[in-house]
C-alpha positions as CSV (number, residue, x, y, z in Angstrom):
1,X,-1.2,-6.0,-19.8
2,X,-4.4,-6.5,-21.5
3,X,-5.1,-10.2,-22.5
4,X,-3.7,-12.0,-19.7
5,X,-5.5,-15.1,-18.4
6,X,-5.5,-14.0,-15.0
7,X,-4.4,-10.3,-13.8
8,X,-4.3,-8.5,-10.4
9,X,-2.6,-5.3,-9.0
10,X,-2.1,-4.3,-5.7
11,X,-0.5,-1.0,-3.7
12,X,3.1,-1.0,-2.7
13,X,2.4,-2.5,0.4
14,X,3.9,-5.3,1.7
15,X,0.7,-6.6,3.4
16,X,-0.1,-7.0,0.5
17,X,1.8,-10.4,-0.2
18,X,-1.2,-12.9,1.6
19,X,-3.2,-11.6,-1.2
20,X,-0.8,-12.6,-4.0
21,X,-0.1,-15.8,-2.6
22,X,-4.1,-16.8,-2.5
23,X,-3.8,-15.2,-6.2
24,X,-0.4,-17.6,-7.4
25,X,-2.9,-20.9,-5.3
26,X,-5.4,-19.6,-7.4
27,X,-3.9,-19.5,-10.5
28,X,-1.8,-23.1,-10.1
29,X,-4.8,-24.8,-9.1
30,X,-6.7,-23.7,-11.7
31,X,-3.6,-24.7,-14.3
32,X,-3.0,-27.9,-12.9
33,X,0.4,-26.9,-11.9
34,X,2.1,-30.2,-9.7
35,X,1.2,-29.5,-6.2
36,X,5.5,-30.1,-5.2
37,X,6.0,-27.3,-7.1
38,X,3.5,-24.8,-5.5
39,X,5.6,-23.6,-2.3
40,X,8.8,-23.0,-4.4
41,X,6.3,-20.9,-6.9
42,X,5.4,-19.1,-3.7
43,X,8.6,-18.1,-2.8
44,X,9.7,-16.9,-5.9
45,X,6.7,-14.6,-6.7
46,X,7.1,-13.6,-3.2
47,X,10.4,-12.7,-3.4
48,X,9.9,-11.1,-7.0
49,X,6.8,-9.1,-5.6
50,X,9.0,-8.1,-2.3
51,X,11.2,-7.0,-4.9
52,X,8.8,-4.7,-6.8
53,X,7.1,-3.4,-3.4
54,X,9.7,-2.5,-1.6
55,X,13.3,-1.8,-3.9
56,X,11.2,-0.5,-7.1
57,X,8.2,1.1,-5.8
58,X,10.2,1.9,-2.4
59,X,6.6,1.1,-0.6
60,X,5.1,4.3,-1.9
61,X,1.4,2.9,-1.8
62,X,0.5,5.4,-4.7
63,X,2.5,3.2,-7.1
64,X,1.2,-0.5,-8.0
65,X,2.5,-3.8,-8.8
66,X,0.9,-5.9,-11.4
67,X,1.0,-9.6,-11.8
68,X,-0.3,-11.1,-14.9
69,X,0.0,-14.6,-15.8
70,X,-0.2,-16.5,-19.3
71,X,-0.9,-20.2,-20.1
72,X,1.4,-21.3,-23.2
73,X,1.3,-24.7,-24.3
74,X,2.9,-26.7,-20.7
75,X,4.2,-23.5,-19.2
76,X,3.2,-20.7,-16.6
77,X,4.5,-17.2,-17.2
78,X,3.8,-14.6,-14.2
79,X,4.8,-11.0,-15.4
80,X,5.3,-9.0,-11.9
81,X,5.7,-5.4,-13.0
82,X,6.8,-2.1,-11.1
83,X,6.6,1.4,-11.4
84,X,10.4,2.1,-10.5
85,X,13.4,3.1,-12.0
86,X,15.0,-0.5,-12.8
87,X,18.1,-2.0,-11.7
88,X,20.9,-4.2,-13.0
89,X,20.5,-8.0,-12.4
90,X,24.4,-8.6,-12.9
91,X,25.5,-5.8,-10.2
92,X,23.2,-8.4,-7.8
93,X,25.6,-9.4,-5.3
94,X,25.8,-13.4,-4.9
95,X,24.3,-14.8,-2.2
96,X,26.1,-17.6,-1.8
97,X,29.8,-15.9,-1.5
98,X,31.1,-16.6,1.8
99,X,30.8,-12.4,3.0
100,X,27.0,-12.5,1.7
101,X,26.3,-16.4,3.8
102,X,24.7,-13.9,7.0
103,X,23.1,-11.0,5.6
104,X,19.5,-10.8,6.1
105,X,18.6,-10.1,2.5
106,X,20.0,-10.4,-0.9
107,X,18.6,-13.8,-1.8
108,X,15.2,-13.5,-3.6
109,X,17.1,-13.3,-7.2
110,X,18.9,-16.7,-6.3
111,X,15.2,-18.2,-4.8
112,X,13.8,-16.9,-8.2
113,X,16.3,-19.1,-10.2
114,X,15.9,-21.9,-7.8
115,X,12.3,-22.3,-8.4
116,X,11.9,-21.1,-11.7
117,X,12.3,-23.0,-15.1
118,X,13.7,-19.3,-16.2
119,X,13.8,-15.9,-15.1
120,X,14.2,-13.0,-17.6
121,X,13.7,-9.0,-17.6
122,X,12.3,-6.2,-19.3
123,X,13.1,-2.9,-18.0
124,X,10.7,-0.4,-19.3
125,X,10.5,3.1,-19.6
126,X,7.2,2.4,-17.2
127,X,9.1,0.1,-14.5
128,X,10.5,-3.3,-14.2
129,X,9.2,-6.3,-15.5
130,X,10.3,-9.5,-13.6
131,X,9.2,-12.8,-15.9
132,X,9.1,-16.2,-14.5
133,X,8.2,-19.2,-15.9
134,X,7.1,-22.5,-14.7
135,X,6.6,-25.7,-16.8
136,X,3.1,-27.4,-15.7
């Protein structure tokens, strides 16, 4: 991930997070990203980080997560990368189907959309790469 304008890597841990989310204030402030958007950005590389910690790495603290993010032309694009196995994104059940309305997780995927201007991934032989992008 060499390159990146701004980079950080923490442990599988999901104490972790309060250090990501100065990181993402960080980075936004420093891009001029609109301050509206700032708690839904939260969220989603939250939920995308939750994601990584604790389904992909399964909170083994010897395995990392790495966020990078990348400044092209008006948009923000965080790269959150894992060192699990992967996972298919259309065998996600939907969170907003009337049997999935009370269960107590299931909708960081949906947040990701919500917040996002786009949400793509490359699974790699080396773990999961969950891409959002923001315009600026």
């Amino acid at each position: 991930m060499a390159n990146s304008k701004y980079e950080i890597e923490i442990q599988s841990n999901p104490t972790n997070l309060i250090t990501i989310e100065e990181f993402i204030s960080y980075v936004a402030k420093e891009e001029g990203l609109d301050p509206d958007k700032l708690p839904g950005l939260l969220i989603a590389i939250t939920e995308a980080t939750t994601n990584a910690i604790i389904h992909a790495n399964k909170k083994d603290e010897s395995k990392k997560v790495f966020i990078s993010v990348d400044r092209e032309e008006n948009k923000l694009i965080f790269v959150i990368k894992d060192e699990g196995l992967g996972f298919d994104p259309e065998n996600i059940p939907d969170p907003t189907a009337p049997e999935n309305l009370m269960k107590d997780s299931g909708r960081g995927l949906y947040l990701m959309r919500i917040f996002c201007d786009e949400l793509k991934y490359n699974i790699t032989p080396t773990g999961t790469e969950t891409i959002l992008i923001v315009s600026v």
